[in-house]
C-alpha positions in Angstrom: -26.0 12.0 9.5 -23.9 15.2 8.5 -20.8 17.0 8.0 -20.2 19.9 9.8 -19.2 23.2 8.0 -17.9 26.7 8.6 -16.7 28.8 5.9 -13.0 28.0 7.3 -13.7 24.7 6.9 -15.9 23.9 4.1 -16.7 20.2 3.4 -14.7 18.6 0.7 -15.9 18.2 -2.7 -17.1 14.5 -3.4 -18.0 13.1 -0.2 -20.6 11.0 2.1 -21.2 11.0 5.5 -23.2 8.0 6.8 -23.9 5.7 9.9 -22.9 1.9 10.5 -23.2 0.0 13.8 -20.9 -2.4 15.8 -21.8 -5.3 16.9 -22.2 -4.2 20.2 -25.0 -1.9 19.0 -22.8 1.5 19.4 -24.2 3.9 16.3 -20.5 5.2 14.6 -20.6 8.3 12.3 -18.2 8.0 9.3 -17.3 9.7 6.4 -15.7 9.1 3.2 -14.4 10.3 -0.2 -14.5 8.8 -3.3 -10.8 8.9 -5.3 -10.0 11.5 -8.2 -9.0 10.0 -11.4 -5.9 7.9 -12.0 -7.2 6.6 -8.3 -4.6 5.5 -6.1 -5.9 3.3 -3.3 -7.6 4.6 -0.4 -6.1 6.1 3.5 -8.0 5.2 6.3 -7.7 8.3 9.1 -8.0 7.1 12.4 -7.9 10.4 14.8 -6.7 10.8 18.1 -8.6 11.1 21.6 -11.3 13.8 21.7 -11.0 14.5 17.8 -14.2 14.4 14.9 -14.3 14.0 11.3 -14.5 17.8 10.6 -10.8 18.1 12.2 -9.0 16.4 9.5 -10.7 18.0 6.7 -7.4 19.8 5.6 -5.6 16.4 5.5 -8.6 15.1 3.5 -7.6 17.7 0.9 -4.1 16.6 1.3 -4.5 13.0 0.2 -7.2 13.5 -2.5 -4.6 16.1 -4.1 -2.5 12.9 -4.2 -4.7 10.8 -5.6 -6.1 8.8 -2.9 -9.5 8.1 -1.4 -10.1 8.7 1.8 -12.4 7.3 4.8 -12.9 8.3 8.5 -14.8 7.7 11.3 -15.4 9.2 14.6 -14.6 6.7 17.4 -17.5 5.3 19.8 -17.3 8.1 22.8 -16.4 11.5 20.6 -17.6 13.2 17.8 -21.2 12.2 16.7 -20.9 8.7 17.6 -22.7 7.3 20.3 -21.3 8.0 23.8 -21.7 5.9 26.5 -23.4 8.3 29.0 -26.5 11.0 28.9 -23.0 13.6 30.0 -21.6 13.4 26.3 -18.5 15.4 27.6 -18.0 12.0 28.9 -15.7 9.8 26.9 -15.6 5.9 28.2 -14.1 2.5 27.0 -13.7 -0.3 29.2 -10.7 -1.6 27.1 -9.1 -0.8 24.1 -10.7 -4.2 22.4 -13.5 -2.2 21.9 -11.8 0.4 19.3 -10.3 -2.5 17.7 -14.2 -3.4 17.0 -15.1 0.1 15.8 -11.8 -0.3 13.1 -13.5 -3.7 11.9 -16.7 -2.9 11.5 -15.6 0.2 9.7 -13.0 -1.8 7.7 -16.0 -4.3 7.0 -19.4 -2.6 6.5 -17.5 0.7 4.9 -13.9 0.5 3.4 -14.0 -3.1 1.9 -17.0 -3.1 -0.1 -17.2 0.6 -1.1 -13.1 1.8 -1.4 -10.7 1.1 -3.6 -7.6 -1.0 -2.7 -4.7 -1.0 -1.9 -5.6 -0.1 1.7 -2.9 2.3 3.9 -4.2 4.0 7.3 -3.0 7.4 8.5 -3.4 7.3 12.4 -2.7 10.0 15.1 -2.2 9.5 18.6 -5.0 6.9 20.2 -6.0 6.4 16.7 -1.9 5.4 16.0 -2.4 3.2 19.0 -5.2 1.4 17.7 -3.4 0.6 14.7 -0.4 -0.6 16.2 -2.7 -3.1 18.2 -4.8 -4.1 15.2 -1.3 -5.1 13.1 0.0 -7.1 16.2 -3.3 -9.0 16.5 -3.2 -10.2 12.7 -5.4 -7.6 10.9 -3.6 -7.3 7.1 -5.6 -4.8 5.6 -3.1 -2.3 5.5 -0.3 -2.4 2.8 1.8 0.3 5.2 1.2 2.4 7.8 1.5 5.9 8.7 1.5 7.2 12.1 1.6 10.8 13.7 2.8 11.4 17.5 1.3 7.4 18.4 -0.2 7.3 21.4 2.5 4.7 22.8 3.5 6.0 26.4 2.7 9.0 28.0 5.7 11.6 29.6 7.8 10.8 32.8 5.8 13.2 35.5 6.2 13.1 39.0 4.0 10.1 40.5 3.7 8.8 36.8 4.0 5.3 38.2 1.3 5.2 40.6 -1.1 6.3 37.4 -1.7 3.1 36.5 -2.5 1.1 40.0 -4.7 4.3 41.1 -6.9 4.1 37.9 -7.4 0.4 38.1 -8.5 1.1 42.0 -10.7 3.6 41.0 -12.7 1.8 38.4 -12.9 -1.4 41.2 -14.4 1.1 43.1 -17.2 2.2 40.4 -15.5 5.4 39.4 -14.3 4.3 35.8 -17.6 6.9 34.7 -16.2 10.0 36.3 -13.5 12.6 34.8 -9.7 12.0 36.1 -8.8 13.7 39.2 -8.7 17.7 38.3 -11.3 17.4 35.6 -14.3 18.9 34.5 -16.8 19.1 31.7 -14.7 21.4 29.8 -13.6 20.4 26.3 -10.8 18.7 26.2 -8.0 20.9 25.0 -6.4 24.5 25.5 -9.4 27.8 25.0 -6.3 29.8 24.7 -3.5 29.3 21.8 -0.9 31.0 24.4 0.7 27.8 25.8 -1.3 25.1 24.5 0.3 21.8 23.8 -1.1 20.7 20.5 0.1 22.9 18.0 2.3 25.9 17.3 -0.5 27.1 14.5 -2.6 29.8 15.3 -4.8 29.5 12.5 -5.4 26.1 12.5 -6.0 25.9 16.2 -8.4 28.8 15.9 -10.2 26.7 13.2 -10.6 24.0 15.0 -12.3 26.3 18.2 -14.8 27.6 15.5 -15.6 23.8 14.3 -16.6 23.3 18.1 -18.1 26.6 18.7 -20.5 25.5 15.7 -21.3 22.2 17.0 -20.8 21.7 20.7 -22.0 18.0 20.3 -18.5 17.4 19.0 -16.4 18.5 21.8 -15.8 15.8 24.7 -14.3 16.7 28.3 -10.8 15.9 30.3 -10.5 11.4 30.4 -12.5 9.5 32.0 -10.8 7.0 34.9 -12.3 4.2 32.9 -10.4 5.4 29.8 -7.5 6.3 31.5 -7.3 2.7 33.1 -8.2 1.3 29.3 -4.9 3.5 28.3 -2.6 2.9 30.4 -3.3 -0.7 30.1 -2.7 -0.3 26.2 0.2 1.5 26.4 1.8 -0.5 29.0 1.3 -3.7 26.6 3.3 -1.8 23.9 6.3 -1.2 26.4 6.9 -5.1 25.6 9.8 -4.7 23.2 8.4 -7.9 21.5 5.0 -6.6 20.6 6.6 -4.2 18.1 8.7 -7.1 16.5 5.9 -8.9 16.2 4.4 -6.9 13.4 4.8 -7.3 9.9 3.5 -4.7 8.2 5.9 -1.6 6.9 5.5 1.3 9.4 6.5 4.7 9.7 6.2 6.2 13.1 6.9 10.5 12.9 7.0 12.0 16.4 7.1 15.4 17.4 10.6 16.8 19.0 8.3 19.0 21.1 5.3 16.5 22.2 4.0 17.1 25.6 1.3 14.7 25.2 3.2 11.5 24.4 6.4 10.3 25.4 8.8 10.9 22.2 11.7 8.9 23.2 9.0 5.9 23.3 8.5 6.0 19.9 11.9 5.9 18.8 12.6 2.9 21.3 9.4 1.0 19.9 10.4 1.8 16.0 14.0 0.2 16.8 12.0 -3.1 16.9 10.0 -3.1 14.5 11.1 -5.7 11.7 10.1 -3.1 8.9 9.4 0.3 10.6 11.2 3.6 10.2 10.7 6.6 12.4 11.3 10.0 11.9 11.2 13.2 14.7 10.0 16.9 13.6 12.5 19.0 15.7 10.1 21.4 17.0 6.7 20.3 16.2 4.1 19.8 18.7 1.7 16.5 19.6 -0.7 17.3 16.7 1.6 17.5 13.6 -0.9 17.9 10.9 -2.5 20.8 13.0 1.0 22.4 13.0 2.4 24.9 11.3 3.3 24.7 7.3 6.4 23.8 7.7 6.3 20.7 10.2 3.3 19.4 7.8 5.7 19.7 5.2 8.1 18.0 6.5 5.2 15.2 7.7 4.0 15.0 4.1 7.4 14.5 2.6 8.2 11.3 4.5 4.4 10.1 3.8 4.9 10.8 0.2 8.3 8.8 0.3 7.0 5.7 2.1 3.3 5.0 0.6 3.4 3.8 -2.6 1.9 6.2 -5.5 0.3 3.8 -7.8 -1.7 0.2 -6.5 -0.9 -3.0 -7.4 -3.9 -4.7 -9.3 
C-alpha cells in the first residue's frame, strides 16, 4: 500500500502506510507516524465523508510540530479502502455499526500495539460522528476528544423531513446501491472554488483537486441512498438530548459560523449536554475548518492546543 504525493503535498517525513482487515473481511488502508522526541501521545484522525489520507497531510504536520504521533485511516467505501461495488465512485454502508468496526480494528490491530499513549482523536464531520457514537457505546480509548464541524444534523431545507422516510423506502425497494436523487458519478465536492461550500482557501482547495487529479482511485461520487439512510439514521439518534449526556469523556466540539453542510446550531444544542464538553463556533469559517483559510485554522489550533493535554501521564 502507498501514500500518494504531489510536490504540493509531499508525504511527511517519518511515516508508514500499511493494510489491516475487519472482521467482516473489508481491506482498510491506514497510515501512521511515529512521534518526534519528547513524544507526547498519539491523535487519531478520523476524516469526514468522501475524504483520504493524503487530505490531512497538512494537519499531520500540525500535530507532529506539537509533539504528537499521528495515525489515520481511510474509511471502508473512500480512499484506497475497499469499496463495496465494482463503481468505486460508489460509497455504501448499511449502518453506521459498520464504521464503528473499522475504528476498532484500527484502534486494535494499529494504534494499541504500535502508538504511544495517551490516546486523543481528532475527527471531522462523519468521522466526528463516529466518534461521538463510539464514546456513547463505552469505547475509553480516548483521553479527550476533538471534533471539527461533527457531522450531527444536516441543515433545515425545504422537504428536509421527508429525507429520512424516503431513503428508508428506497433502500426497501433495493435502491440503497444507487446515488441520491440528482447524483452522478462525479466526485463528490465543488470542481470550481467560486461558491463551493467547503472552504474559503483557494490554495488548499486547489491542493486537494491536484491530490485527486493524481489519483482518481481516491475521489468517490454524490451519497449513496444506502448511506444516506445509514446517516440519517445516525444523526437522528444524536438528536436525543440524552445520548450526549451520556458520554464521559472531555469533548470539544468547534463548528463553523458559515457551515452549509452541517447544521451549526445542532452542535451547540448537543455540546449544552454534554457532562464535560465545550464548544466553540469560527464566525466565518466554512464545513471544512482545517481546509480553511490561516486564520480560522488558527483559531481551530488554538482551542486544540488549550484542551489536549501537552505531556502524557505514565
Amino acid at each position: 500500500m502507498k501514500f500518494v504525493s504531489i510536490p504540493a503535498n509531499p508525504v511527511p517525513e517519518n511515516g508508514l502506510a500499511g493494510v489491516v482487515k475487519t472482521p467482516d473481511g473489508v481491506s482498510l488502508r491506514y497510515g501512521r507516524w511515529e512521534p518526534p522526541p519528547g513524544r507526547k501521545g498519539t491523535v487519531v484522525i478520523l476524516q469526514g465523508r468522501a475524504e483520504f489520507i493524503e487530505k490531512y497531510f497538512e494537519t499531520v504536520r500540525d500535530l507532529r510540530a506539537r509533539g504528537f504521533a499521528v495515525a489515520t485511516f481511510d474509511w471502508r467505501g473512500q480512499g484506497l479502502s475497499d469499496r463495496a461495488f465494482s463503481d468505486r465512485r460508489k460509497g455504501y454502508v448499511r449502518n453506521f455499526a459498520q464504521y464503528a468496526m473499522d475504528l476498532d480494528t484500527i484502534m486494535e490491530q494499529v494504534v494499541l500495539p504500535d502508538c504511544p499513549p495517551p490516546y486523543f482523536v481528532l475527527g471531522h464531520s462523519m468521522g466526528g460522528a463516529v466518534a461521538i457514537r463510539a464514546c456513547h457505546d463505552g469505547r475509553r480509548w480516548f483521553e479527550r476528544v476533538v471534533l471539527s464541524a461533527p457531522m450531527l444534523a444536516l441543515p433545515p431545507r425545504r422537504f428536509a423531513g421527508m429525507a429520512a422516510p424516503m431513503a428508508r423506502l428506497m433502500r426497501w425497494m433495493g435502491r440503497g446501491g444507487a446515488y441520491i436523487p440528482g447524483g452522478d458519478q462525479q466526485p463528490s465536492g465543488p470542481e470550481d472554488f467560486v461558491g463551493n461550500v467547503l472552504t474559503s482557501d483557494p490554495v488548499r482547495f486547489a491542493r486537494n483537486l491536484a491530490i485527486l487529479a493524481e489519483e482518481p482511485d481516491l475521489a468517490l461520487g454524490p451519497p449513496t441512498i444506502g448511506w444516506a439512510d445509514a446517516a440519517l439514521r445516525q444523526m437522528r439518534d444524536f438528536s436525543n438530548p440524552s445520548y450526549a449526556a451520556h458520554i464521559r469523556q472531555p469533548m470539544l466540539l468547534v463548528a463553523a459560523g458559515y457551515d452549509q453542510v452541517v447544521w451549526t446550531p445542532a452542535i451547540e444544542d448537543f455540546g449544552m449536554y454534554l457532562l464535560a464538553g465545550r464548544h466553540l463556533i469560527l464566525p466565518g469559517a466554512r464545513h471544512e475548518i482545517l481546509q480553511e483559510q490561516d486564520q480560522y485554522r488558527a483559531q481551530f489550533w488554538a482551542a486544540f492546543d488549550a484542551f489536549v493535554p501537552g505531556t502524557p501521564r505514565y
